[in-house]
N, C-alpha and C positions, 0 to 999 in steps of 0.2 A: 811245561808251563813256566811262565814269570815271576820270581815270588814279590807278590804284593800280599800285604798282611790285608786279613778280608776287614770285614765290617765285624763288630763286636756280632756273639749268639744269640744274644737276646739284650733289648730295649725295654726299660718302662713305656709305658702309654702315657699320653697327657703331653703337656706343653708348659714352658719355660714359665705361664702365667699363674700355674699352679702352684707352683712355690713364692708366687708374688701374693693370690689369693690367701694361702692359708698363713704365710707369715703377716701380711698386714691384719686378718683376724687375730693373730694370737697378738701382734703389739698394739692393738687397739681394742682389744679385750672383747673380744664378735666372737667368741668361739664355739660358746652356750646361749648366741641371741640367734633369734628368727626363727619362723616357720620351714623354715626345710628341709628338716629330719620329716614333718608331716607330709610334705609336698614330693618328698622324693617314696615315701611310702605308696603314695596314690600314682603317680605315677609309673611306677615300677606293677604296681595292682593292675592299670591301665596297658603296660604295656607288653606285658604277658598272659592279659587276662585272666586274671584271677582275683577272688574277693578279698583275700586277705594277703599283707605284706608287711614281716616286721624286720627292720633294719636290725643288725648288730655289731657288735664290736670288731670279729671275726668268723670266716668261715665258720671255723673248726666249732665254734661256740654253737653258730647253727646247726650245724649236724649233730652236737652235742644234747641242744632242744627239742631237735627233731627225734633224736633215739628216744631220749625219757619219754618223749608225749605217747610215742607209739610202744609202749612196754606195757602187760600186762603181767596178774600176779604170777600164774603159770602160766607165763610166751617170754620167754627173756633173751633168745637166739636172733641175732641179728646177722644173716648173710652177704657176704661184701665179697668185693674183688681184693686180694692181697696183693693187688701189683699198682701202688699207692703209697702216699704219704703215712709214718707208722702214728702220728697223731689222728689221724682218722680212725684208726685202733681204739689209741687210747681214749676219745671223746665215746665211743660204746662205753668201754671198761668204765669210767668215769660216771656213764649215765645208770648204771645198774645194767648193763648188759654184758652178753655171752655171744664174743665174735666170733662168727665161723666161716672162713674163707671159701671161697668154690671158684675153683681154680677159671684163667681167660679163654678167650679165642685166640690165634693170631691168623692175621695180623694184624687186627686190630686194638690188640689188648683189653679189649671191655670184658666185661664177666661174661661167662657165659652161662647164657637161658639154659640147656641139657642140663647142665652141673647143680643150676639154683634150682631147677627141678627135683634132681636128685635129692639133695640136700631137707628142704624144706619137711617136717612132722609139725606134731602138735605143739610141740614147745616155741614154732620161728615167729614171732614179731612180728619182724620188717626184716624188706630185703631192700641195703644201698645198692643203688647203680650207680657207679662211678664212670661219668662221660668223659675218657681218657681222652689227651692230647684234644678235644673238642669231638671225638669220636660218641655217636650215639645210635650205634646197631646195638639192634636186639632190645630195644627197651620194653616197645611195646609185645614182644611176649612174654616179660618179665612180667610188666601189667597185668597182663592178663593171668598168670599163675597166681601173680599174690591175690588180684579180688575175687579166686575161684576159693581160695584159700582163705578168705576174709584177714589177709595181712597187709600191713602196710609196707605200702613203696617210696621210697626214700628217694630221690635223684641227685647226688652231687655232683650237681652243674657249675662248682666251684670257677673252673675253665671254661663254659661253655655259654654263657648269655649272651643270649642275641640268637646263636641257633634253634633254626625253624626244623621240623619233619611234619609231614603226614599235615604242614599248614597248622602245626600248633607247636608253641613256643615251649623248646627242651627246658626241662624242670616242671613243664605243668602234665607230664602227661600220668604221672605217679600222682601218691597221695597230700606228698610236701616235694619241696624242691630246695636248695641249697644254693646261691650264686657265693661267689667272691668280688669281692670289689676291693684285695687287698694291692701290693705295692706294683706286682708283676703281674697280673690279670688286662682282660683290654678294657675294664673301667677301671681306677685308681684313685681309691678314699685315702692311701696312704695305708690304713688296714680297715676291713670292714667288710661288710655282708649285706645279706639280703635269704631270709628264709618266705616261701612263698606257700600257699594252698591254698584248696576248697574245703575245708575241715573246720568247722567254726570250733567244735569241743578242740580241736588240736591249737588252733589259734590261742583259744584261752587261756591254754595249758602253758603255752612256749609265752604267752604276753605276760602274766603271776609270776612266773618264773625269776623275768629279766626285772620287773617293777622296781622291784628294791636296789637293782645295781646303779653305782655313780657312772657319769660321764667319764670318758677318757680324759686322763688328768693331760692339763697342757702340757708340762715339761715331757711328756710321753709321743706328745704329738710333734714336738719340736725334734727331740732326737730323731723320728721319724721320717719328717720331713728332714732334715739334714745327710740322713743315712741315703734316701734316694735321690737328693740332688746330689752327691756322692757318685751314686751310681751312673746318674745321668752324666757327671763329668769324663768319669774314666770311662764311658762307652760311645761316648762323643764320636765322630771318625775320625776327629784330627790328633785329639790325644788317645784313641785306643789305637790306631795304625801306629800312632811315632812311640807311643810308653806302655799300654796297658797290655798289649799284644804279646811285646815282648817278656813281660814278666811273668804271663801267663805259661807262655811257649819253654820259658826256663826253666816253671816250674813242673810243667808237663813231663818235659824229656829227663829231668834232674830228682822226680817224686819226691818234690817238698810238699808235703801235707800239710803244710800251715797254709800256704797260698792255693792247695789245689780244694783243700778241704772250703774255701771261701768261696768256691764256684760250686758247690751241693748245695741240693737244694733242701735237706733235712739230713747234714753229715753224721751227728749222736743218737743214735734211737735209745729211746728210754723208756720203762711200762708207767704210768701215771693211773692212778685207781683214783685220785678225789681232783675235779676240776683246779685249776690253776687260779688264785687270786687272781691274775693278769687277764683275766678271762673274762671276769666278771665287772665289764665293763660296757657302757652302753656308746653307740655312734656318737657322735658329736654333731651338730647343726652346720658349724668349717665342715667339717668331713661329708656332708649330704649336699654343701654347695658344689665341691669339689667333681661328685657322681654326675652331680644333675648335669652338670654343662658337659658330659663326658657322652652321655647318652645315645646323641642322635649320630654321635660319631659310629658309632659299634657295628650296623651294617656295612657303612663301608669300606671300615678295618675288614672285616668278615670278608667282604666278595676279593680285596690285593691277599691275604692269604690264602683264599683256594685258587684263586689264581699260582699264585708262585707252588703251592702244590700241585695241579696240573702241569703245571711246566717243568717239576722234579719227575714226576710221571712220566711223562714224555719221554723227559731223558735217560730217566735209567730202566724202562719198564721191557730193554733186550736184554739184561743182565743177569743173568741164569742163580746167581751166586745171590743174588741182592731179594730180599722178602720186601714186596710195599705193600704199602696200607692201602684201602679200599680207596677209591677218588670218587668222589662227586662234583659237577658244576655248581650245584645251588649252595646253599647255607646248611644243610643239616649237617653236614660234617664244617667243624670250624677250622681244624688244624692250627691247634695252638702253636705247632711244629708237626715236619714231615719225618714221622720216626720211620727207617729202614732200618731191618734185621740181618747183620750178616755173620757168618760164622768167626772168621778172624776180626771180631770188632777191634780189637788193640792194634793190630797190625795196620788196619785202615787207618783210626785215628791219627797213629803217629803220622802215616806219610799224606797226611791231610793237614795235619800242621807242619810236617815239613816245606810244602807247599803254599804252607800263610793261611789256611782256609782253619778257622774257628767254631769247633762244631761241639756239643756236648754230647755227652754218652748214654745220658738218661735223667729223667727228674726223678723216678721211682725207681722204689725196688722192691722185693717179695716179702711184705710183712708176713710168711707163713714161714717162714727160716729164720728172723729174727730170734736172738738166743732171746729177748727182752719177751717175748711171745710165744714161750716157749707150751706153756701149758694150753695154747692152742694152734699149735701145730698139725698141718697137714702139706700130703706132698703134693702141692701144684707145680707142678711139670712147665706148662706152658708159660707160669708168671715167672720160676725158677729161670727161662729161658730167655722170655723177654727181657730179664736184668743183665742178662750176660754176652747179651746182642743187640742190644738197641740204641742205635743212633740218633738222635734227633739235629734234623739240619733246619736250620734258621728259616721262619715264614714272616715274620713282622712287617707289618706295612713299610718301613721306612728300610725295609731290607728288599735290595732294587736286584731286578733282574739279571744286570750281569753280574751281580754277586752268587747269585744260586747256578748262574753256565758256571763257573769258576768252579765252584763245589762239585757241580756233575762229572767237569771233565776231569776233576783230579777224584774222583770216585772211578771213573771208567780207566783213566789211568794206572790206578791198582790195579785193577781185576786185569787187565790189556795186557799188563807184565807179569 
């Protein structure tokens, strides 16, 4: 192959206007005016169908409300997948819960139903389902365990809105649901959420909760937005091919951990028992205008990713050596990215950047090996595996097909040799 440096791994979502929008809010002082924090609520209700919808600062903070709401005096076990961000963890711990891992599938990496079966007495809660990489097998007989069980179903659909199953929109098909609409998700408040249900007592719970928190303070929003028109410049094509590529590629081959460590996606795991000030903060009215106009984009973001995943399929699906994820045509699967599993992941890597092709190693890892996690340890095999083999190759809408033959053939390349 030719070395051409590829296209950056991953893109923000959103458009050049967005940093026009929220900066001319924040210098003409529009940050805390108008109706659409309400409008993006009713909307979001509307568009997932479901009664209630309350916006917040961050993911994690939803998940965070959504654990307390579902904790009972004696139920405090809450079942999740450990092949995950480890503040997903911590927002149980934080809420008065007792996380307990059960171990994945592959290859798909979602929890698996046998394991949450297993797991599940008198003491479990709620059980998260974390819709990995936009992946959402196995939910509904997760459902169906927990309401035999009379527990709640958690969906963190952080990655996954907009995807459809079974004709009903992922995150409603549990008790609550979870979206993200933080920097790197395909809507972009800059940071923010979206927790959803049919639970009016659980709505009330998670609405008292948040009442008393301030808006996000501007200067918060500003750094923000600065940090990802940042990101937008160095991932540009024209300065990440000529500058950003190569600094990466130096630090790859050279293991500088200052620079490699700035391409993780949660590099310090730390255990956190009491919510973070930073936390306790509500969406902002700029940050719901920012969604709203993001919205009608997200289907068909959704169909050029499973697209360029079928056409990863295709091409590596002779590859004896190479593990792929499940492929669908429609929407239930989103493929935030095409993770492949292979034994020699380091070996791949390198000579996938030796050939200019920019690919990560993974966003998660096994909070069940975490030393920070330690007093709730268990040996998940399958999530232990998935950290130690998982590729994830570039889907983004604005990431063009000949970019992803490039990838294949310097994939089929290794293996050929």
């Amino acid at each position: 192959m030719i070395f051409v440096p590829s296209l950056a791994r991953q893109r923000l979502y959103g458009s050049p206007s967005m940093y026009t929008l929220i900066f001319r809010d924040i210098l003409f002082g529009r940050v805390y005016d108008g109706p659409d924090l309400d409008l993006l609520q009713s909307e979001i209700q509307k568009y997932v169908d479901v009664p209630y919808a309350l916006a917040v600062n961050q993911c994690r903070l939803g998940l965070y409300l959504a654990v307390k709401a579902s904790l009972k005096r004696n139920r405090k076990k809450v079942i999740l997948s450990p092949f995950t961000i480890f503040d997903v963890v911590n927002m149980i711990i934080c809420a008065g819960g007792v996380p307990v891992f059960a171990d994945i599938e592959c290859p798909s990496c979602t929890i698996d139903p046998d394991e949450v079966g297993r797991l599940i007495d008198n003491r479990t809660a709620a059980v998260i389902v974390s819709h990995t990489h936009m992946f959402c097998s196995g939910v509904n007989r997760i459902v169906n365990l927990c309401r035999d069980q009379g527990i709640i179903c958690i969906e963190d659909a952080a990655l996954a809105f907009g995807t459809r199953t079974a004709d009903v929109s992922v995150g409603t098909h549990g008790d609550i649901g979870v979206y993200s609409f933080g920097l790197f998700k395909n809507v972009n408040s800059l940071f923010g959420g979206i927790v959803v249900t049919d639970n009016a007592a659980v709505y009330r719970c998670m609405l008292e909760e948040t009442e008393l928190f301030e808006p996000v303070p501007i200067m918060k929003l500003v750094s923000r937005a600065l940090y990802g028109l940042s990101i937008d410049i160095a991932t540009s094509s024209i300065v990440f091919r000529a500058f950003t590529f190569w600094i990466f590629r130096f630090a790859f081959f050279y293991n500088i951990d200052y620079i490699n460590q700035r391409v993780c996606y949660d590099p310090c795991p730390t255990l956190q028992c009491k919510l973070p000030i930073s936390l306790k903060c509500r969406m902002t009215p700029a940050q719901a205008r920012l969604a709203r106009k993001q919205i009608d984009d997200v289907v068909r973001d959704l169909k050029k990713r499973v697209k360029i995943a079928e056409f990863y399929h295709q091409g590596l699906n002779d590859l004896p050596d190479v593990v792929l994820p499940p492929v669908s045509k429609d929407i239930s699967n989103g493929f935030m990215a095409y993770p492949i599993q292979v034994e020699n992941r380091n070996e791949l890597l390198r000579h996938l950047m030796i050939l200019g092709r920019d690919c990560a190693s993974r966003y998660y890892r096994n909070c069940a090996d975490l030393h920070c996690f330690s007093d709730f340890r268990r040996n998940c095999h399958n999530a232990r595996y998935a950290e130690k083999h998982t590729i994830l190759l570039p889907t983004y809408p604005g990431y063009c097909f000949g970019e992803a033959k490039k990838n294949i053939l310097a994939i089929r390349s290794f293996f050929n040799a």
